[in-house]
C-alpha positions in Angstrom: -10.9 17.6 -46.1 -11.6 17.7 -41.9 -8.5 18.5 -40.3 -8.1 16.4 -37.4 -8.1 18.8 -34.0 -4.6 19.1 -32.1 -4.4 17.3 -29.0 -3.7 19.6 -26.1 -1.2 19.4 -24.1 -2.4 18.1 -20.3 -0.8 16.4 -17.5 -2.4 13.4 -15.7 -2.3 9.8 -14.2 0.1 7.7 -15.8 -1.5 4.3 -18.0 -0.4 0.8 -17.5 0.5 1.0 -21.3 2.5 4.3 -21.1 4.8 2.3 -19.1 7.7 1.2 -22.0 7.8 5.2 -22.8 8.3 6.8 -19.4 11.3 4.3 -18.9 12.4 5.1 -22.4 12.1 8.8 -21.4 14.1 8.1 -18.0 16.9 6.3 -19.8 17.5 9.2 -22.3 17.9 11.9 -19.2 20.5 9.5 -17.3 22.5 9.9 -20.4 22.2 13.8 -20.7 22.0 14.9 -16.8 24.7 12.4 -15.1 28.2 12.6 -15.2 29.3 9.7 -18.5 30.2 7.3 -15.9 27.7 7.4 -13.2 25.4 7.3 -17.1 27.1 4.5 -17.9 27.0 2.3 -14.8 23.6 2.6 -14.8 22.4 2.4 -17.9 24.5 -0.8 -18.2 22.8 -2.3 -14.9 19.0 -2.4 -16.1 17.7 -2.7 -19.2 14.5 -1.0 -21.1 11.9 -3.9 -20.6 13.1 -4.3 -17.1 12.8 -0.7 -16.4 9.6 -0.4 -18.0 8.2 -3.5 -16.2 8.8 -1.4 -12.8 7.1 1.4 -13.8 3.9 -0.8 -15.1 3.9 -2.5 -11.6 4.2 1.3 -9.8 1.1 2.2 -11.9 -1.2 -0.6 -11.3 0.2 -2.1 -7.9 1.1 1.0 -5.7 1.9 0.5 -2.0 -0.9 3.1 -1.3 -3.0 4.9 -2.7 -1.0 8.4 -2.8 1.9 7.0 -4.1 1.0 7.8 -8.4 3.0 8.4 -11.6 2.2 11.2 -13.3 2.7 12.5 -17.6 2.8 15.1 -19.4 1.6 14.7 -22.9 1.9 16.4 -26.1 0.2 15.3 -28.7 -1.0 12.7 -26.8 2.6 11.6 -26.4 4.3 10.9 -22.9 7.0 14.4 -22.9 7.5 13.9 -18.9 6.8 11.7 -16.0 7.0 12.2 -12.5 6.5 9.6 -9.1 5.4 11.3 -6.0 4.0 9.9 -3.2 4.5 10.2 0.7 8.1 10.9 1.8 10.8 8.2 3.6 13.0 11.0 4.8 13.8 9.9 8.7 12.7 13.7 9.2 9.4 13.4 7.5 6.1 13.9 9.2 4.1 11.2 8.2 0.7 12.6 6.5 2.2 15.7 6.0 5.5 15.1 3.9 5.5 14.3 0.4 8.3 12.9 -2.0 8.9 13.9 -5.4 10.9 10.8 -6.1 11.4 11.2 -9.6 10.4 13.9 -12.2 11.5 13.9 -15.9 11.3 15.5 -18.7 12.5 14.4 -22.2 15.5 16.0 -23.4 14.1 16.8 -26.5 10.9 18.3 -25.2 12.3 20.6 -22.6 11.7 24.1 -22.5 8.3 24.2 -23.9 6.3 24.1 -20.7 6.0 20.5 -20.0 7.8 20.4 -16.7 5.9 23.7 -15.8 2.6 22.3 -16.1 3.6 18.8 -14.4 4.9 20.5 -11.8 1.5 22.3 -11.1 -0.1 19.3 -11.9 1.8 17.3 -9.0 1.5 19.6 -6.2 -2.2 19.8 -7.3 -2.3 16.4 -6.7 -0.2 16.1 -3.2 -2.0 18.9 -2.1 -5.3 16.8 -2.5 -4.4 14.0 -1.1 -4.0 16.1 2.1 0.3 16.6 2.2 1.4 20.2 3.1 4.8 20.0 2.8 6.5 18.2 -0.4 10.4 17.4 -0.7 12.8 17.0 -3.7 16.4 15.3 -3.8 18.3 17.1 -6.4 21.7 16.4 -7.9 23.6 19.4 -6.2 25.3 19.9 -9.7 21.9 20.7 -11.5 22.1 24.1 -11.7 19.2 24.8 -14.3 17.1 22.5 -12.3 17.3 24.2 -9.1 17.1 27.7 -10.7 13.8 26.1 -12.1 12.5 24.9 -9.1 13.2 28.4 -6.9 10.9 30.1 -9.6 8.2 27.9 -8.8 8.7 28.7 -5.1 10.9 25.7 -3.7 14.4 26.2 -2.0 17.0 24.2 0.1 16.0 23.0 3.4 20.1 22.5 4.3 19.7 18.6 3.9 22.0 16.8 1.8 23.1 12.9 0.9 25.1 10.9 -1.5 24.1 8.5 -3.3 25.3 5.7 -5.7 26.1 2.0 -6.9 26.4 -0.4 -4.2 30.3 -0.6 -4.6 30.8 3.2 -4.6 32.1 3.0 -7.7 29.3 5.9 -9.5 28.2 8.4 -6.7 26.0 11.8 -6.7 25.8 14.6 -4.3 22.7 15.3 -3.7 20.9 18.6 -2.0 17.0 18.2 -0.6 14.6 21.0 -2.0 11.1 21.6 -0.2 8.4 23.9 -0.5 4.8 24.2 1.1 2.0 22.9 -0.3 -0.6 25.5 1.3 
């Protein structure tokens, strides 16, 4: 009998048909990483097909070319997503500044390298597409995710925001993290 060979695990453009999973992938991690409430406001406010018809549009319509969504797969799954494009930030410099806008990894695939090698994989990618700088809005309560980010070489450029539902009633501090891209 031929065994059929393991599929490695790689990181590249997201498909138009790998759209239902990265949304089903994003709505597992608002249940684990926000507070129950924040969770549950906004899980309440969008549902899967919705969600997954925005990322399908983000994958085959974006507003320019650098603006991409990103997997991580493992065994040929979708394990992690992330949308990065140039940054809005008021103090951006435009051509220069990236945005990691979102970045996800299932909670049941964490820890086994899959954010590691999407997060070489998108600065890979800003970097060539010409940005030197890249920028990350991160809850200031995410502890393990900042630790995980300063061992890849990105700290806290002293910019922070909050951010939430329309009628305040779900909000998040968050902190900005940066690092260069040279």
């Amino acid at each position: 009998m031929i065994e059929r060979a393991a599929l490695a695990d790689s990181c590249r453009l997201a498909l138009p048909a790998e759209a239902e999973r990265i949304a089903a992938v994003q709505r597992r991690s608002w249940a684990q990483l926000f507070p129950s409430d924040v969770a549950d406001h906004v899980l309440a406010s969008v549902d899967l097909a919705t969600m997954a018809a925005s990322w399908q549009a983000a994958i085959l319509r974006p507003p320019l070319a650098t603006f991409r969504v990103m997997v991580a797969l493992s065994e040929g799954r979708v394990v992690a997503f992330a949308a990065i494009g140039p940054s809005d930030d008021e103090d951006a410099h435009p051509g220069e500044d990236a945005l990691v806008a979102e970045f996800v990894v299932d909670p049941p695939a964490q820890r086994q390298g899959h954010g590691s090698r999407l997060l070489n994989a998108v600065a890979d990618t800003l970097r060539a597409d010409g940005f030197t700088r890249a920028t990350w809005w991160v809850r200031s309560t995410d502890d393990p995710l900042r630790r995980f980010l300063v061992s890849a070489g990105w700290g806290p450029d002293g910019a922070h925001r909050t951010v939430g539902s329309e009628d305040a009633a779900a909000t998040v501090k968050m902190i900005r993290m940066h690092t260069a891209l040279g």
